[in-house]
C-alpha positions as a Markdown table, in Angstrom:
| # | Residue | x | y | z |
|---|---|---|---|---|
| 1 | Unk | 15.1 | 5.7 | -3.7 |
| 2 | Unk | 13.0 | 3.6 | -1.5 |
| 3 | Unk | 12.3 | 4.0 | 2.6 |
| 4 | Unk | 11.3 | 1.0 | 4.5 |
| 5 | Unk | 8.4 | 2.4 | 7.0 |
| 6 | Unk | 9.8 | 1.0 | 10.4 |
| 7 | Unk | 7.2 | -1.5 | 11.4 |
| 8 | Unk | 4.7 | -1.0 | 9.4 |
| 9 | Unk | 3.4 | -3.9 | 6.9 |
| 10 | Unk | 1.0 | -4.9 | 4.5 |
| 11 | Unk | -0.8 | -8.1 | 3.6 |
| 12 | Unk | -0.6 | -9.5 | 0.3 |
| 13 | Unk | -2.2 | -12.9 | -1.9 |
| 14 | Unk | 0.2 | -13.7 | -4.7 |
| 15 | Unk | -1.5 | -15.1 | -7.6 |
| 16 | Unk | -1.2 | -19.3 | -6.6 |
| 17 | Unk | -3.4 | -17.8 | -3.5 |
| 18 | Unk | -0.1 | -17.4 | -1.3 |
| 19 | Unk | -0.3 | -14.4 | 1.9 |
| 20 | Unk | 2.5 | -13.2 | 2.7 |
| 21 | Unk | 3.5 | -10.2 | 5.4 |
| 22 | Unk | 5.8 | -7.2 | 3.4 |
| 23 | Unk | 7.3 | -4.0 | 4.8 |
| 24 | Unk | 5.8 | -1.2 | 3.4 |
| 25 | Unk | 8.1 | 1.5 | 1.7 |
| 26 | Unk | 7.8 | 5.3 | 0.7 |
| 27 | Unk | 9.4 | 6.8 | -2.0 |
| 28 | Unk | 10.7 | 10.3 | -1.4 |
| 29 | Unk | 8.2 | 11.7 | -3.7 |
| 30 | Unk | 5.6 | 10.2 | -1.0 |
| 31 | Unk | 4.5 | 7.4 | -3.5 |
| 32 | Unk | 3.7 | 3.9 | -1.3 |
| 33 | Unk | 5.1 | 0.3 | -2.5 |
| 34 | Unk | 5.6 | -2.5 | -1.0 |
| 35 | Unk | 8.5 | -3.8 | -0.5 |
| 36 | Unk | 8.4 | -8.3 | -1.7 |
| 37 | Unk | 11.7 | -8.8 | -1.9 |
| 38 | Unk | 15.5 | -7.4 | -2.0 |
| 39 | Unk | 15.2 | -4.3 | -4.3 |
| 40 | Unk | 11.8 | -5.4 | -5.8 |
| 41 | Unk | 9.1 | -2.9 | -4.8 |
| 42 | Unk | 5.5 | -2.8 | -6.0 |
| 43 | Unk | 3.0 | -0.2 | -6.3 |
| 44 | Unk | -0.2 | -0.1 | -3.7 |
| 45 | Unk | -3.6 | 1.5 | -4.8 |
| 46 | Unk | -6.6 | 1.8 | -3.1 |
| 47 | Unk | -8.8 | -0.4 | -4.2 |
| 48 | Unk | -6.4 | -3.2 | -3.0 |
| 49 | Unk | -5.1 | -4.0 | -6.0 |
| 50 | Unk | -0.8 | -3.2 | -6.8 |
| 51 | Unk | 1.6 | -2.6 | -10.3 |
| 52 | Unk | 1.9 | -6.5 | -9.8 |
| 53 | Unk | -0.6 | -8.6 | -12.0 |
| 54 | Unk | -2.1 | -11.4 | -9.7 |
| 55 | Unk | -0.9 | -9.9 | -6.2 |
| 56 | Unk | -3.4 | -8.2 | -4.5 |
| 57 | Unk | -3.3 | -6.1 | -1.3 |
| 58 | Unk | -5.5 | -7.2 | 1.5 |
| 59 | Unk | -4.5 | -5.3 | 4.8 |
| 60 | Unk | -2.3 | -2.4 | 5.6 |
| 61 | Unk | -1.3 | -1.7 | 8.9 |
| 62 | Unk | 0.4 | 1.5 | 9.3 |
| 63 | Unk | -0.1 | 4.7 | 12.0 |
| 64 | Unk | 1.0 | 7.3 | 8.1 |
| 65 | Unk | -1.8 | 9.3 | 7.2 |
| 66 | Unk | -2.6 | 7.7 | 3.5 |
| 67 | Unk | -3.5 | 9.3 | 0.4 |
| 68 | Unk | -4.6 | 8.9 | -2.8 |
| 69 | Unk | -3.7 | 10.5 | -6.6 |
| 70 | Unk | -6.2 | 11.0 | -9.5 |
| 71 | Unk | -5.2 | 7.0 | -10.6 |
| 72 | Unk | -5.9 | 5.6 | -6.9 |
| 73 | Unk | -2.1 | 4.8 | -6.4 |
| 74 | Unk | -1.5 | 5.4 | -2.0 |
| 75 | Unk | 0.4 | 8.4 | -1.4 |
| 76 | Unk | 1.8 | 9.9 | 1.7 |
| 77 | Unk | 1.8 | 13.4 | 0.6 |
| 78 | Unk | -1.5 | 15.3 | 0.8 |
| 79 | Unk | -0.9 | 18.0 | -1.9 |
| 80 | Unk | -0.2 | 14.9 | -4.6 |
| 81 | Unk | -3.7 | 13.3 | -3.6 |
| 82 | Unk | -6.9 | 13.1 | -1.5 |
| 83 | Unk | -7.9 | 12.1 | 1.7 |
| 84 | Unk | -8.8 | 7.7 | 1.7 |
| 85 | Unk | -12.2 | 7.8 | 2.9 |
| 86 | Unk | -12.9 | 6.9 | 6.0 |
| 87 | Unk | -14.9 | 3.8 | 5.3 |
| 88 | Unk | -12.2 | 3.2 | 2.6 |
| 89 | Unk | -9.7 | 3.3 | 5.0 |
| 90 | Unk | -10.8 | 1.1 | 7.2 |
| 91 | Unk | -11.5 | -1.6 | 5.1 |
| 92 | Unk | -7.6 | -1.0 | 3.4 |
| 93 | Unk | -5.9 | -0.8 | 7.1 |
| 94 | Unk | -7.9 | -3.9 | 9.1 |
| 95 | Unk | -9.5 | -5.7 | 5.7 |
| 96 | Unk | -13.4 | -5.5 | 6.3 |
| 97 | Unk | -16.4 | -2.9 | 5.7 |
């Protein structure tokens, strides 16, 4: 089951170099998607890439402290990952170093 985060969105470039706002979403478990269409969800990892082949995540505005597991997929739970960096952060929430 899948929770749209009120407000908070991400920025992604679809393959054919398209941006496009998304709602971000949270599973119960605490595991972050993003939400690109009705009852299609894709997986956000750290290193702005997603479970989506050619989309990529650029920004990620959202006030949820973020996580991340062993495989750098974004979590919301602390005991299922570590702290983002803060430098890593940054760049993930307002896209630049």
């Amino acid at each position: 089951m899948f929770k749209d985060l009120e407000g908070d969105v991400a920025l992604i470039t679809t393959k054919g170099g398209i941006s496009k706002v998304v709602p971000i979403a949270v599973r119960t478990t605490g595991e972050v998607y993003l939400r690109i269409g009705t009852n299609a969800y894709i997986r956000a990892y750290e290193n702005g890439q997603t479970s989506q082949p050619g989309t990529s995540l650029r920004e990620l505005h959202t006030e949820v402290a973020l996580f991340k597991d062993a495989f750098g997929r974004l979590t919301t739970e602390a005991a299922r990952g570590t702290a983002l960096s803060t430098a890593a952060f940054t760049k993930l929430l307002f896209g630049k170093d």
